[in-house]
N, C-alpha and C positions, 0 to 999 in steps of 0.2 A: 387832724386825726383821720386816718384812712376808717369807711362805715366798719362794722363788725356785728357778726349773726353771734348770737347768747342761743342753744340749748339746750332745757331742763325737762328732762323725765318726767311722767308720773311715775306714782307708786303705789303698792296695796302692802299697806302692814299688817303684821298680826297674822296673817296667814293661820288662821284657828287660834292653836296652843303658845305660839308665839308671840304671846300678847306685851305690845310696846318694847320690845327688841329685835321684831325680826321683820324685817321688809324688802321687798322685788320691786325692780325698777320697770316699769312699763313703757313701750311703745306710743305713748300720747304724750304730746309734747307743749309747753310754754315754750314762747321763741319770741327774742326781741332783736327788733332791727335798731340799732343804733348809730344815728349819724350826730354830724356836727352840729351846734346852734346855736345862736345868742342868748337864749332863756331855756327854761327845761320845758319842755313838752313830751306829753304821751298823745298816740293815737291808738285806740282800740280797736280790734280788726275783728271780734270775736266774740257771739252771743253768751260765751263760756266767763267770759269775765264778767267781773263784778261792776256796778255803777260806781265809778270813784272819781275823784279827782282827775285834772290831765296835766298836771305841773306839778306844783312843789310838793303837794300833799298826797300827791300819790304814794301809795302802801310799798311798791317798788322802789319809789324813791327814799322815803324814810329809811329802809333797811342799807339803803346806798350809801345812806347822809351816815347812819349810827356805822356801818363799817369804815369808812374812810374817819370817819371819828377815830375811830378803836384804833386806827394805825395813827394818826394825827395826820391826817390829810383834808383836803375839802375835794368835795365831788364838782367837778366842773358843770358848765351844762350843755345839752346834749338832747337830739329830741329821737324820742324812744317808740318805736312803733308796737304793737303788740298784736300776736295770735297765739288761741289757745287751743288746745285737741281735751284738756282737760276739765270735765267739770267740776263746776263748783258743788261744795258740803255733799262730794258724794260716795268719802272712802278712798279718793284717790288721789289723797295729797296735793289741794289744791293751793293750799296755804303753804307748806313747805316749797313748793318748784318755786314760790311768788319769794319764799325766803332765799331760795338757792341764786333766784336768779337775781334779786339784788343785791347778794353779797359777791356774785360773780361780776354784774355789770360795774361794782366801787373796783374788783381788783383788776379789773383790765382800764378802766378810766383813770384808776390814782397809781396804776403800776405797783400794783403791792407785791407781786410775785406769791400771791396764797399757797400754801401746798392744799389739799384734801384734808390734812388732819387740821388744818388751820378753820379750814370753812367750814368742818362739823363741829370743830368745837365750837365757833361764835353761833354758828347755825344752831346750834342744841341750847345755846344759851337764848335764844330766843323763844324758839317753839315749846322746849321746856322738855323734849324727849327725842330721840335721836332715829327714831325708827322709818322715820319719812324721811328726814333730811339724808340720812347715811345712803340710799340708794340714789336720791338724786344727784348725791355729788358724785359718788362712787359708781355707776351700774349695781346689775347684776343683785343675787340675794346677798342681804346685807344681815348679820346679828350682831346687832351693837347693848351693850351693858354702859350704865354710871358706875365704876369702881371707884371710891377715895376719891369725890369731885372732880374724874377725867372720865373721857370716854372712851370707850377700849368697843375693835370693832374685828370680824372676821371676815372676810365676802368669799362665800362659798363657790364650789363648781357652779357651771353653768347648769341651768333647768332643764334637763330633756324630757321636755312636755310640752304639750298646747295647753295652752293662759284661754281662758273664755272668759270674757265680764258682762254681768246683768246688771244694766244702768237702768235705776227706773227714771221715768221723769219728776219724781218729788224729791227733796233732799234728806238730811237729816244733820245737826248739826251736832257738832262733837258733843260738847257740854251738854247736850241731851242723852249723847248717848253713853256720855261717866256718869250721868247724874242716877241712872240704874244700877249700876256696881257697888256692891260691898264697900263698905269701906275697910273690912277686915275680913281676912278667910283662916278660916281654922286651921292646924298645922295639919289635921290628916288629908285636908282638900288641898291643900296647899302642893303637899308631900306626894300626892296622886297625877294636879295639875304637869307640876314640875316632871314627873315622870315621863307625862304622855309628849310633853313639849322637846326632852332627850331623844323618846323614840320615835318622835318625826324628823330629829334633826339626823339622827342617826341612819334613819330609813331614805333620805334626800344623800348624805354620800355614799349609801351603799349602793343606791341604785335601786332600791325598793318602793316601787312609786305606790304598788297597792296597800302597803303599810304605812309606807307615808298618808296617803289617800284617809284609811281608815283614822289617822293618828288625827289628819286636819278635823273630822268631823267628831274630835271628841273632845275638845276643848273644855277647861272647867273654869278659868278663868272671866272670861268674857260674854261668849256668845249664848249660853245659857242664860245670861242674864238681858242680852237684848235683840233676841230672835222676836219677841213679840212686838218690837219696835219697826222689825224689817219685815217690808210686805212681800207676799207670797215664799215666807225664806221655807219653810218646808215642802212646799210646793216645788219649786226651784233646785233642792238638793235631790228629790226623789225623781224631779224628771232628768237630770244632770246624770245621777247613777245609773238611770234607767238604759239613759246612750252611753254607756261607756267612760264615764267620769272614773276616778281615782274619789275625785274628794271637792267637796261643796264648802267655801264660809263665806263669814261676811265679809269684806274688805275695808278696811281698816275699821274706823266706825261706823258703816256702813252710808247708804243706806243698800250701795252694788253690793255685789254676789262674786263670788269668783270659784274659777273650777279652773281643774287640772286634771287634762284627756291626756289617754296615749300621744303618741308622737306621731302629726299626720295622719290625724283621726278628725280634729276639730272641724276643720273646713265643709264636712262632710255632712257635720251634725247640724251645725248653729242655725241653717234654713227652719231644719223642724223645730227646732229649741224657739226660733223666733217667733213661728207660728202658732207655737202654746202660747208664747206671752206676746201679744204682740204689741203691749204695751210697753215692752223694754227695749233699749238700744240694747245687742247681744250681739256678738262679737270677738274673733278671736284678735289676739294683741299677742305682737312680739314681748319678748324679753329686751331690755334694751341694756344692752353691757357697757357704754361707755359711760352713763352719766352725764354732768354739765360739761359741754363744751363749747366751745370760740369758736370759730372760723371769720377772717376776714377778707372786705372785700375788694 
């Protein structure tokens, strides 16, 4: 088996009113090296991963094991090196790129020939929601729906904007941040949400980034319910605005921040932005359009 490079995007879903359907593929990347071996091994390269396993029971590998399963294949072995740009429980799809990337590592090892709609759908069948996974395989902004037990997906134009992200250094983890949510919203909130969610989507192909901007920060869905979970989040959107932002939220479940500046504005700001927090990693991020890919070596 000639080595071969795996990588996977992060992601920030939700993007405000977009909640659990709409996700942009980021700039930061999970990346495995994989060569040949007599037994499975992983090496971690990366303070960004989590303490696991480095053989069979690694989280990587089990997704490998259950996809070559799904095809009826078995995963050979192979020792897997790992670095991460991504962190962990912090909004930016740390858990999907780990799904992406070993349903991608089973389809190049077992030869499955996956397409994209093959990997989001087992992909979704795992994470349980399609909004992280859909960018990692895909690039680019992703709106993906559950229609009749399939997943139906759009990937819009490209973003013309600067991405900033406010990483703090504490996490937040999902299941804290559903456990604040409704578990039912009334049909005129509902009916409201749903509106404001159209005219952001509406405001991104027309070209409308200030109405977009305004639309991200008025979410009724989610971020209402767990801005007090995220530190300095009002703090953060008002100095955001301050310089020239469009539009401040949480990113995915938080506990980052994410904004969306003119074009070839960011680079300019993010010094002073850092030095209000300068407890945060802040930082402009590409858009990354391609999603999972291979390269061999």
């Amino acid at each position: 088996m000639r080595p071969f490079r795996i990588h996977v995007p992060a992601s920030s879903a939700n993007i405000g009113p977009g909640f659990d359907s709409l996700g942009l593929a980021l700039g930061l990347y999970l990346t495995l090296d994989v060569a040949t071996a007599e037994t499975r091994e992983v090496v971690q390269c990366s303070p960004h991963l989590p303490e696991m396993p480095t053989g069979e029971d690694h989280y990587i590998f089990q997704i490998a094991d259950q996809t070559a399963a799904r095809w009826h294949k078995e995963l050979p072995p192979c020792k897997v090196t790992l670095q991460s740009d991504i962190p962990l429980a912090r909004g930016l799809g740390s858990s999907a790129s780990a799904i992406v990337a070993g349903i991608e590592l089973a389809n190049q090892l077992c030869k499955l020939s996956l397409s994209p709609e093959d990997k989001l759908t087992f992909g979704n069948e795992i994470e349980g929601h399609p909004d992280n996974i859909a960018p990692s395989i895909f690039g680019g902004l992703m709106i993906t729906t559950i229609a009749a037990g399939s997943v139906d997906w759009i990937q819009m134009p490209g973003v013309d904007a600067d991405v900033v992200v406010f990483i703090p250094d504490q996490d937040l983890k999902t299941a804290a941040a559903r456990k604040v949510l409704p578990t039912t919203y009334s049909r005129e909130l509902a009916t409201a949400g749903s509106s404001v969610s159209n005219v952001f989507v509406a405001s991104l192909l027309s070209g409308n980034y200030p109405m977009a901007g305004k639309m991200m920060e008025n979410d009724l869905f989610h971020e209402p319910y767990r801005s007090d979970l995220i530190p300095n989040y009002n703090e953060i959107r008002r100095h955001a605005k301050e310089n020239g932002a469009y539009g401040t939220v949480i990113s995915g479940a938080g506990p980052t921040m994410i904004s969306l500046f003119p074009q070839g504005e960011a680079d300019a700001i993010v010094p002073q932005l850092q030095r209000t927090f300068p407890a945060y990693d802040i930082k402009r991020v590409a858009v990354d359009s391609k999603g999972v890919n291979t390269t061999w070596g």
